[in-house]
N, C-alpha and C positions, 0 to 999 in steps of 0.2 A: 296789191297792197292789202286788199280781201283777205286774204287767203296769211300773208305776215300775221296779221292781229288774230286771227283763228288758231294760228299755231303757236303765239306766245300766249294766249289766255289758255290755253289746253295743260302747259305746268300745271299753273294757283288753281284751274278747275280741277284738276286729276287729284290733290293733294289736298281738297278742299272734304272731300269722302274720308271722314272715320269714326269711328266709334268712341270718341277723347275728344273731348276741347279742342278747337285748335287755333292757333293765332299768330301771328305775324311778328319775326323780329323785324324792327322799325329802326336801321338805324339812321346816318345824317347822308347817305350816299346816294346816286341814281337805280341803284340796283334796286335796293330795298323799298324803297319808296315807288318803281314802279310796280315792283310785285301790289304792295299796300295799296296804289289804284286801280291794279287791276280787281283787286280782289276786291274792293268797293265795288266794283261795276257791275262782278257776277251777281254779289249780295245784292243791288240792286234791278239783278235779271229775275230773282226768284233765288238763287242756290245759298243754301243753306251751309253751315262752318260746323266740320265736324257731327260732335251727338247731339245738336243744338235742336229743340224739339222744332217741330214742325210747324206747330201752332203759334209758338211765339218766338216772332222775329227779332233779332238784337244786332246790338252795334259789333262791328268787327272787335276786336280783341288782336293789341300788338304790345310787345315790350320793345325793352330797349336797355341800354346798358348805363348806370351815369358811373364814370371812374373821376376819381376824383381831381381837380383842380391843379394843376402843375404836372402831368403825366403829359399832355398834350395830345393824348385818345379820346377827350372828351367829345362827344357827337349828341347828346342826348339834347342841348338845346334846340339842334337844328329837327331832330326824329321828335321831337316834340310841337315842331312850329308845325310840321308835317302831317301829325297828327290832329291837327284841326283842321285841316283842308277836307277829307271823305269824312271826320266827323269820329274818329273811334276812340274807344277806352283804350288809352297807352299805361302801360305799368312801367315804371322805374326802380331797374336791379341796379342798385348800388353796389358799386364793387372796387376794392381798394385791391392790394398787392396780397394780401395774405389770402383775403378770398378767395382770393385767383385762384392762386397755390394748393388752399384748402379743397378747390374743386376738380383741379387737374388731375384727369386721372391718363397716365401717361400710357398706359396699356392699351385703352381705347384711342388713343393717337396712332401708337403705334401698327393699331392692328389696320388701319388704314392707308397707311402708307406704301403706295406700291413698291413690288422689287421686282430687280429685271429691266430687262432692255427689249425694247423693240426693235426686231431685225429689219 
């Protein structure tokens, strides 16, 4: 069981290294919410978020999405109760249908997308 928790904390620790801010999306799900305690935990080992100076230590940093009221995507209540459990500063991107749109850049989808088959 050693050795499980060693190798899911090694993701948020490897990603947790860079030279940029760096912060958690937080949304209402299992997923996101264990990365966001995992990553409390390193913070609480000593390991530092991103180009966060040395000297002063800070609260993790997460967003999250709020889409508005009748879409039935809305998660930001629950990534928000979430975020007072380890204690961090949660931001809330508002985002309606045009936003969306406005920010879809369908190239950068695209260019992700495998093609091909594996034989």
């Amino acid at each position: 069981m050693e050795n499980v928790c060693t190798r899911l904390l090694e993701a948020p620790r490897s990603r947790l290294k860079a030279d940029v801010p760096v912060a958690v999306c937080l949304l209402g799900g299992i997923d996101s919410s264990s990365v966001a305690g995992m990553v409390a935990h390193l913070m609480k080992q000593g390991h530092h978020l991103g180009s966060e100076s040395l000297t002063v230590p800070s609260k993790m940093k997460c967003f999250t999405v709020h889409f508005d009221k009748g879409t039935g995507a809305d998660e930001s209540a629950v990534a928000h109760r979430t975020a007072t459990w380890p204690g961090v500063d949660i931001h809330m991107v508002k985002m309606d249908e045009e936003a969306l749109v406005a920010r879809f850049d369908a190239q950068r989808v695209l260019s992700t997308v495998r093609t091909g088959h594996r034989t």
